[in-house]
DSSP file (Angstrom, degrees, kcal/mol; ACC not computed):
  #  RESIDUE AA STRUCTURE BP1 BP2  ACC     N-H-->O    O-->H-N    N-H-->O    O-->H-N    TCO  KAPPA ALPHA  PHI   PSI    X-CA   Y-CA   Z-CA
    1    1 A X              0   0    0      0, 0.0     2,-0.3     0, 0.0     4,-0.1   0.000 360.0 360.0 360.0 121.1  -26.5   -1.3   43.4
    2    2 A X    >   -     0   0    0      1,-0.1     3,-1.9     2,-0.1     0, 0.0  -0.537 360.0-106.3 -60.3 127.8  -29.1   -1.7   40.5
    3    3 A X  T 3  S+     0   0    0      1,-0.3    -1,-0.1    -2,-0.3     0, 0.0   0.774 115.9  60.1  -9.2 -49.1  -28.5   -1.2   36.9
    4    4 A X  T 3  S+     0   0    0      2,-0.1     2,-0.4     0, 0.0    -1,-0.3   0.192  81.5  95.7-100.4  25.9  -30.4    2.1   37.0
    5    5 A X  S <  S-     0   0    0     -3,-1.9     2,-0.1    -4,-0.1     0, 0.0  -0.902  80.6-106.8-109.9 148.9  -28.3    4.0   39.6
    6    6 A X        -     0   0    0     -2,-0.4     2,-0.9     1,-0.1    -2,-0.1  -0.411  16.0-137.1 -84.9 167.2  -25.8    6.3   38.5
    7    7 A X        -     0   0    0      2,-0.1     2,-1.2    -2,-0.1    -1,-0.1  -0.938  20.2-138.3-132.1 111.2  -22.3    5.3   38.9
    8    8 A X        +     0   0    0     -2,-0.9     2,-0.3     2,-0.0    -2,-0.0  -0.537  66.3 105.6 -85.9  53.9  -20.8    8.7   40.2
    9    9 A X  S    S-     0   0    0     -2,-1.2    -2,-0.1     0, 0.0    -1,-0.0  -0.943  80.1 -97.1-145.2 121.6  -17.7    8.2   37.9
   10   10 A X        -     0   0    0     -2,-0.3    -2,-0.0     1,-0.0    30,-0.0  -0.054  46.5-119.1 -17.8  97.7  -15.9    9.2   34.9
   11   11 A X        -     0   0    0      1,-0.0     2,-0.3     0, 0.0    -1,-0.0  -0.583  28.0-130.1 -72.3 158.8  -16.6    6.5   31.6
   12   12 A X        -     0   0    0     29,-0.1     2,-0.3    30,-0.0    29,-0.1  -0.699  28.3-166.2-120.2 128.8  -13.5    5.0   30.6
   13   13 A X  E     -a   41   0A   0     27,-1.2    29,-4.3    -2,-0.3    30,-0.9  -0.954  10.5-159.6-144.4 170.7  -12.7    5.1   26.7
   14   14 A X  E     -a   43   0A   0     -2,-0.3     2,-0.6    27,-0.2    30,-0.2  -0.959  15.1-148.5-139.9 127.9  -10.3    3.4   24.4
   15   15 A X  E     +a   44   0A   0     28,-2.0    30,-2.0    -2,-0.3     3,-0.4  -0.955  27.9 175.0 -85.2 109.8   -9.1    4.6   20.8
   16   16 A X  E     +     0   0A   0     -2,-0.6    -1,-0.1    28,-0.2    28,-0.1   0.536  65.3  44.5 -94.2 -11.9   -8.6    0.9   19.5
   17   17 A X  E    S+     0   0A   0     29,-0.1     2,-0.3    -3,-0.1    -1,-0.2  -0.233  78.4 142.2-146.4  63.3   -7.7    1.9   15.9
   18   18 A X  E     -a   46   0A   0     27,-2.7    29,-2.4    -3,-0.4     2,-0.9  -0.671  39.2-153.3 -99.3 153.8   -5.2    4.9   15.5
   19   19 A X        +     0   0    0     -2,-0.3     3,-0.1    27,-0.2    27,-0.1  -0.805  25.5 157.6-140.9  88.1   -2.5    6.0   13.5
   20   20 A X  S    S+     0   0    0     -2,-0.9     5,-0.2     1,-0.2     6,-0.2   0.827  72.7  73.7 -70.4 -39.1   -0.3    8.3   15.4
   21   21 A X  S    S+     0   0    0     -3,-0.2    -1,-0.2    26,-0.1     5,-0.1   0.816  73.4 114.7 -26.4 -71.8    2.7    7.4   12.8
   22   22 A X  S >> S-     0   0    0     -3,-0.1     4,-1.0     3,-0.1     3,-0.9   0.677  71.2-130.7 -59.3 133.0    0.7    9.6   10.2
   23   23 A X  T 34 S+     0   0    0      1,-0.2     4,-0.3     2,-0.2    -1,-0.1   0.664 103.2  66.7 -39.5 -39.1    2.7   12.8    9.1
   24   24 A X  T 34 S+     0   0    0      1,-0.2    -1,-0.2     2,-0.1    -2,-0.1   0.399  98.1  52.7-103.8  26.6    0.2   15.1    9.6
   25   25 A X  T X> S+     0   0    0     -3,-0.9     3,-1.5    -5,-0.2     4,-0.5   0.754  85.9  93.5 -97.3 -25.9    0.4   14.4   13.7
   26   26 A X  G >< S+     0   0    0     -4,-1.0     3,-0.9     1,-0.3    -2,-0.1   0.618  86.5  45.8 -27.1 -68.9    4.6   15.0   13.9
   27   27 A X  G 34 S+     0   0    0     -4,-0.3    -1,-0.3     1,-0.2    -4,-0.0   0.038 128.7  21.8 -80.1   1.6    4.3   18.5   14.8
   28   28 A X  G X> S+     0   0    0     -3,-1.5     3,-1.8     3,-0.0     4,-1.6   0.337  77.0 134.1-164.2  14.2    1.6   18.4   17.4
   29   29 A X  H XX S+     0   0    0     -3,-0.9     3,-1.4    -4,-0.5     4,-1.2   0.987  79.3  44.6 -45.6 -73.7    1.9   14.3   18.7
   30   30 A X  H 34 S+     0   0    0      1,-0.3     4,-0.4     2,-0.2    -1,-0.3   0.462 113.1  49.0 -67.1  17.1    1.9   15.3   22.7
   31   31 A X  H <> S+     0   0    0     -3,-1.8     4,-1.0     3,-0.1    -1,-0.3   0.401 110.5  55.2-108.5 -12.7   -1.1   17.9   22.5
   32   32 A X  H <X S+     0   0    0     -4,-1.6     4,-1.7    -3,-1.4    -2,-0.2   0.962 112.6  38.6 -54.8 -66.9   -3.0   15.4   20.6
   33   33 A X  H >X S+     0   0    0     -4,-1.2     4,-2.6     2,-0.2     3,-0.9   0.764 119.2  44.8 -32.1 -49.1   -2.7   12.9   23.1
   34   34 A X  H 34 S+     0   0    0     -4,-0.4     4,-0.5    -5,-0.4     3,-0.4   0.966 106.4  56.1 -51.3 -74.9   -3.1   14.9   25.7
   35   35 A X  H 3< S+     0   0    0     -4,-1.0     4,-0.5     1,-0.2    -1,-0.2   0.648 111.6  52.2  11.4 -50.6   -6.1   16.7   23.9
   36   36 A X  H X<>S+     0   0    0     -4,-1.7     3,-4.5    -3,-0.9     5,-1.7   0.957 106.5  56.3 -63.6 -62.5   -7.3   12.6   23.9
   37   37 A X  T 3<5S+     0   0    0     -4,-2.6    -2,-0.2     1,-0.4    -1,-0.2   0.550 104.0  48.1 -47.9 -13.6   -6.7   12.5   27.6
   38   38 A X  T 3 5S+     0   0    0     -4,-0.5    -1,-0.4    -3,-0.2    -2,-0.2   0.638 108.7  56.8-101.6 -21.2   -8.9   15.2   28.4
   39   39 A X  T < 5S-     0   0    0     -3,-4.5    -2,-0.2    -4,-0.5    -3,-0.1   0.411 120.4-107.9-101.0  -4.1  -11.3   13.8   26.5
   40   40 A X  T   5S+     0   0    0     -4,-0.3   -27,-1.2     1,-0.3     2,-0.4   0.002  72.9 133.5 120.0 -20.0  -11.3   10.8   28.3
   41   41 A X  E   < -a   13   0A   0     -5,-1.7    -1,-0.3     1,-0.2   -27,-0.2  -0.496  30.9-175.5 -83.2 111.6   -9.7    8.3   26.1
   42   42 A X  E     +     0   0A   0    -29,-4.3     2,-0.5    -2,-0.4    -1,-0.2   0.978  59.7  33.8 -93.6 -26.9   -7.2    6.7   28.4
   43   43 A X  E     -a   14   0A   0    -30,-0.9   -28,-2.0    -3,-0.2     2,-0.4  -0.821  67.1-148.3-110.8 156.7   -5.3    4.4   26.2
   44   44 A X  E     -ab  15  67A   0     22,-5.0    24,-3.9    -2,-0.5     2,-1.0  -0.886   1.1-153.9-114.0 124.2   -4.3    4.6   22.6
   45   45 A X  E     - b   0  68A   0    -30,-2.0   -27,-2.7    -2,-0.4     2,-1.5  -0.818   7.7-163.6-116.9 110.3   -3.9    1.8   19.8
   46   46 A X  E     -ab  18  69A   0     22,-4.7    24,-1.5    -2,-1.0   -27,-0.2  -0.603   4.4-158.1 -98.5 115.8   -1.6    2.7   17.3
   47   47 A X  E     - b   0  70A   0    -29,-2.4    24,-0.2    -2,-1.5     2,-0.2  -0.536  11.6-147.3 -83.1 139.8   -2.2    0.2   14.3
   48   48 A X        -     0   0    0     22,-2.4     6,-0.1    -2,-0.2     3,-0.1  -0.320   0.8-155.6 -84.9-176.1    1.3    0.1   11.9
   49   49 A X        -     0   0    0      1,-0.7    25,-1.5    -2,-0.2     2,-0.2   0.491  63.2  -0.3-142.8 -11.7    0.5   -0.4    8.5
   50   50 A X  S  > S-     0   0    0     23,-0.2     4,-2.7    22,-0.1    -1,-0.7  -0.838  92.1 -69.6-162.3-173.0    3.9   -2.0    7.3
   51   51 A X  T  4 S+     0   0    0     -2,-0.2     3,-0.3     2,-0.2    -3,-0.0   0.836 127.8  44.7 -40.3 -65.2    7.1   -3.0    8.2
   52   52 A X  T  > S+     0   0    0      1,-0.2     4,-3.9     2,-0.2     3,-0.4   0.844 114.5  42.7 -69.7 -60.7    8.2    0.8    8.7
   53   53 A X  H  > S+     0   0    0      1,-0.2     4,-0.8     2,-0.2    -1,-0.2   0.748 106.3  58.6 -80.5  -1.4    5.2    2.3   10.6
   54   54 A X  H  X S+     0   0    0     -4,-2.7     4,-0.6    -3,-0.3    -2,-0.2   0.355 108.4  50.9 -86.3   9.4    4.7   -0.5   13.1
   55   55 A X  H  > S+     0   0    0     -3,-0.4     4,-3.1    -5,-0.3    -2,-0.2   0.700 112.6  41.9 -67.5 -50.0    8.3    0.4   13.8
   56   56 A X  H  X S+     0   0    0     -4,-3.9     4,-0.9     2,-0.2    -2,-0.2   0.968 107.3  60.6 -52.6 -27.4    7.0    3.8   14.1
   57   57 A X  H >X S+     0   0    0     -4,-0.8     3,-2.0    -5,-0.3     4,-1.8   0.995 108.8  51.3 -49.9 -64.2    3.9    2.2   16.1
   58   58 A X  H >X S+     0   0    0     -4,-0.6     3,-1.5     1,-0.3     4,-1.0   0.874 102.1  50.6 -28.4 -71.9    6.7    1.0   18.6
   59   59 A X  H 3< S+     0   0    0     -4,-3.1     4,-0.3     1,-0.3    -1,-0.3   0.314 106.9  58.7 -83.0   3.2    8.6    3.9   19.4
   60   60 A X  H <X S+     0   0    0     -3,-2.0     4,-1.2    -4,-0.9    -1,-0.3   0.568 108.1  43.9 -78.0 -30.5    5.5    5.7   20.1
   61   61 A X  H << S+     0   0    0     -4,-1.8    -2,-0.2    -3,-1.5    -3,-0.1   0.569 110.0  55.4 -79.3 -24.2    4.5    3.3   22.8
   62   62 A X  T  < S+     0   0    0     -4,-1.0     3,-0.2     1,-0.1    -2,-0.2   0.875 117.7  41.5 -69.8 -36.4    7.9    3.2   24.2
   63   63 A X  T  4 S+     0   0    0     -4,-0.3     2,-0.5     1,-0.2    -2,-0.2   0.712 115.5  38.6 -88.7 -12.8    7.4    6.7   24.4
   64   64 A X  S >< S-     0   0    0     -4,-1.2     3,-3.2     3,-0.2    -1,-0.2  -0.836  71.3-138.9-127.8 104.8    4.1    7.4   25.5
   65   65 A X  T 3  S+     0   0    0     -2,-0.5    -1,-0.2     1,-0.2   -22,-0.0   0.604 100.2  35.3 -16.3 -62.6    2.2    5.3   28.3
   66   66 A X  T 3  S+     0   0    0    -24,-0.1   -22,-5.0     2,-0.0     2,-0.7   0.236  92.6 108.3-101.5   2.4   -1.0    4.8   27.4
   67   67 A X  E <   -b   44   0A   0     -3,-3.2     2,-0.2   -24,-0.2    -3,-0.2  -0.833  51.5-170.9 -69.6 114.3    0.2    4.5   24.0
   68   68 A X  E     -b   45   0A   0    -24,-3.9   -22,-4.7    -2,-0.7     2,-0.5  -0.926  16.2-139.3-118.5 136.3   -0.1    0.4   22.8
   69   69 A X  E     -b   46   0A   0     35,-1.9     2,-0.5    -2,-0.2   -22,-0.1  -0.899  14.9-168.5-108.0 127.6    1.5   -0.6   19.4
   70   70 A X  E     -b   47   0A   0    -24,-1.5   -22,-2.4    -2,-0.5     2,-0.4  -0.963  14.4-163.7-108.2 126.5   -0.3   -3.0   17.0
   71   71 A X        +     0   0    0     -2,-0.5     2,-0.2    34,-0.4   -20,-0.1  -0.993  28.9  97.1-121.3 134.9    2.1   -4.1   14.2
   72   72 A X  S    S-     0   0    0     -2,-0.4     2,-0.3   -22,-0.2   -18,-0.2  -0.827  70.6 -78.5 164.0-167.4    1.2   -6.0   10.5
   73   73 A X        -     0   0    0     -2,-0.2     2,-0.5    12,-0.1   -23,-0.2  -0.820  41.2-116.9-128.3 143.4    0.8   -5.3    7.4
   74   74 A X     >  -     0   0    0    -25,-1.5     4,-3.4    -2,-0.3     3,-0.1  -0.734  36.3-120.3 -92.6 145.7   -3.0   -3.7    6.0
   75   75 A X  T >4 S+     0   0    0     -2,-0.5     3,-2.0     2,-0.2     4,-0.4   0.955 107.9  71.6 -63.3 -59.7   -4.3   -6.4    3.5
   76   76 A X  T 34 S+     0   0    0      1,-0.3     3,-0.5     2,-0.1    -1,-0.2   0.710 113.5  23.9 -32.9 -66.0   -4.2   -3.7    0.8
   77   77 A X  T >> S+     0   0    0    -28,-0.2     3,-6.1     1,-0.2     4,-0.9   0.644  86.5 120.9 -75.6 -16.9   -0.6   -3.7    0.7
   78   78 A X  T << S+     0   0    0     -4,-3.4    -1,-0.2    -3,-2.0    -2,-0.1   0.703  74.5  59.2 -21.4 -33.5   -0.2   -7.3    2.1
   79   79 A X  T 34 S+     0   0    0     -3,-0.5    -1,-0.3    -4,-0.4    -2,-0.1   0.706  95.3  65.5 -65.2 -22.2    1.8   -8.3   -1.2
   80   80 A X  T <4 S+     0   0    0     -3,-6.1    -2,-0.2    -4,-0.1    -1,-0.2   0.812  79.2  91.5 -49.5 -55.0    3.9   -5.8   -0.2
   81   81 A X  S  < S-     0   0    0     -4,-0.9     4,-0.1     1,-0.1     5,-0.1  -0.134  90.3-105.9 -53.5 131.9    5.1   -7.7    3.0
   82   82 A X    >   -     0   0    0      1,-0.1     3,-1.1     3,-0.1     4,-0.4   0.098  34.4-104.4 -52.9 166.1    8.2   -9.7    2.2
   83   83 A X  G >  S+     0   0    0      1,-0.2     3,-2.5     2,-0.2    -1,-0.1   0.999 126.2  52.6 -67.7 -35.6    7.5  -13.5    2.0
   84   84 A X  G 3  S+     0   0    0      1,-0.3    -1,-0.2     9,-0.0    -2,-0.1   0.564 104.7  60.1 -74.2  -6.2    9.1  -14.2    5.3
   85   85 A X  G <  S+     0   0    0     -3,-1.1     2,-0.4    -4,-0.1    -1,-0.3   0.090  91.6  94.6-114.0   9.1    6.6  -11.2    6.8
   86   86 A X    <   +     0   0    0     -3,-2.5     2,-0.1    -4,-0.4     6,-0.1  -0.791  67.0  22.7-109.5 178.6    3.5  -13.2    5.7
   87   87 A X  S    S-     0   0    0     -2,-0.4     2,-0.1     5,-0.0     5,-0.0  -0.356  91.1 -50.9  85.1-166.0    1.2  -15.7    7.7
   88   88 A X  S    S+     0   0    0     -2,-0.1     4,-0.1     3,-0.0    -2,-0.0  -0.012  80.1  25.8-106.6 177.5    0.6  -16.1   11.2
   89   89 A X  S >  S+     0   0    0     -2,-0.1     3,-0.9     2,-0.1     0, 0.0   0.498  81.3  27.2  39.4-171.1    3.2  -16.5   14.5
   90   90 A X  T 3  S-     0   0    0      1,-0.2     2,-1.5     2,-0.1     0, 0.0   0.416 109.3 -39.5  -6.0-152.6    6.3  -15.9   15.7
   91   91 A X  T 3   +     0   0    0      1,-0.2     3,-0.5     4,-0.1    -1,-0.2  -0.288  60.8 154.0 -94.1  55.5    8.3  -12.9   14.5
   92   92 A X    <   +     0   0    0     -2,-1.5    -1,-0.2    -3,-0.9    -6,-0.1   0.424  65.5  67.1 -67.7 -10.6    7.6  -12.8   10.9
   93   93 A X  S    S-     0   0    0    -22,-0.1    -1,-0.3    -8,-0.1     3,-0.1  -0.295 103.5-109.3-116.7  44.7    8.4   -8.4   11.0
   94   94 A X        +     0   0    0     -3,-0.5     2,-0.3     1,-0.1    -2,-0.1   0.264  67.6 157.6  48.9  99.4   12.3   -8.1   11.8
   95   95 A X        -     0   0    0     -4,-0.2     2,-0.4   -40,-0.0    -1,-0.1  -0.829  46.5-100.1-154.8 127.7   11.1   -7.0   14.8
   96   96 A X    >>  -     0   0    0     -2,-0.3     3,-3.5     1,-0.1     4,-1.0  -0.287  22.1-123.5 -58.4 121.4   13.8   -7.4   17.9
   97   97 A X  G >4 S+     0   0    0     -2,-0.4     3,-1.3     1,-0.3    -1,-0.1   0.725 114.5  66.4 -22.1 -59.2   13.5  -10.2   20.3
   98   98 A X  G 34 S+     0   0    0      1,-0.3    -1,-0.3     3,-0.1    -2,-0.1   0.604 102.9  38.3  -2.2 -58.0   13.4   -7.7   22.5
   99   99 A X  G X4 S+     0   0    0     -3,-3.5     3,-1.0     2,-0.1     2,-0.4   0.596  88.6 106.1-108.3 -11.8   10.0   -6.3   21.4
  100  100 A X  T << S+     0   0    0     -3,-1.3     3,-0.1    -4,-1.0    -9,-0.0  -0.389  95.0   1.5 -56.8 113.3    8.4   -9.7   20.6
  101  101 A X  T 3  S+     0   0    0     -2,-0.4     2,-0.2     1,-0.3    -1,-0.2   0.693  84.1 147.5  80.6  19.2    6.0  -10.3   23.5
  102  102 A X    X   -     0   0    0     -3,-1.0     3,-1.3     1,-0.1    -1,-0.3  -0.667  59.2-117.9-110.0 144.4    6.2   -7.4   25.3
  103  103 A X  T 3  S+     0   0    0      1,-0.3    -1,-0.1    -2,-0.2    -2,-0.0   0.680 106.6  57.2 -70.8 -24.3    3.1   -6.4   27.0
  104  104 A X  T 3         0   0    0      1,-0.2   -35,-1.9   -36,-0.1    -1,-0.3   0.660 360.0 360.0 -80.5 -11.7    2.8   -2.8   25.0
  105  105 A X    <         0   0    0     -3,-1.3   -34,-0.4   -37,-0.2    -1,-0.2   0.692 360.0 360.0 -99.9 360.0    2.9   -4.4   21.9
């Protein structure tokens, strides 16, 4: 098949930088997604933003397939993060063994 033939398919999209956490989704979380899903987008990246909403980040990916949780801290608030929650590797967010390395996060 050449470059210039059409590919008789569906395009495949990705939100890579969302924030499902957010308050003003609570009340309507599964008709957004869905709402995404019709729209094509098949997976969702919900970036936390501290300690507390990449918890939230989590349970949203536990809960929703094609939901993926990214968890850190946004450099604004990065002073914020406890000392033992800065730098790089291993499991610097209280975060459960459990949820360290697991493929949705």
């Amino acid at each position: 098949m050449s470059p210039m033939e059409k590919i008789d398919r569906p395009a495949t999209f990705y939100d890579t930088h969302a924030h499902l956490d957010y308050p003003e989704f609570a009340q309507e979380l599964p008709e957004v997604i869905a709402r995404a899903g019709l729209a094509g987008i098949t997976k969702i990246i919900s970036i936390g933003t501290d300690l507390e909403s990449s918890k939230r980040a989590i349970k949203l990916a536990e809960q929703f397939s094609n939901v993926f949780a990214v968890v850190g801290w946004h450099p604004s608030n990065a002073m914020e993060a406890p000392a033992k929650g800065r730098g790089s590797g291993g499991n610097r967010f209280g975060l459960s063994s459990a949820s360290v390395g697991q493929p949705r996060l």
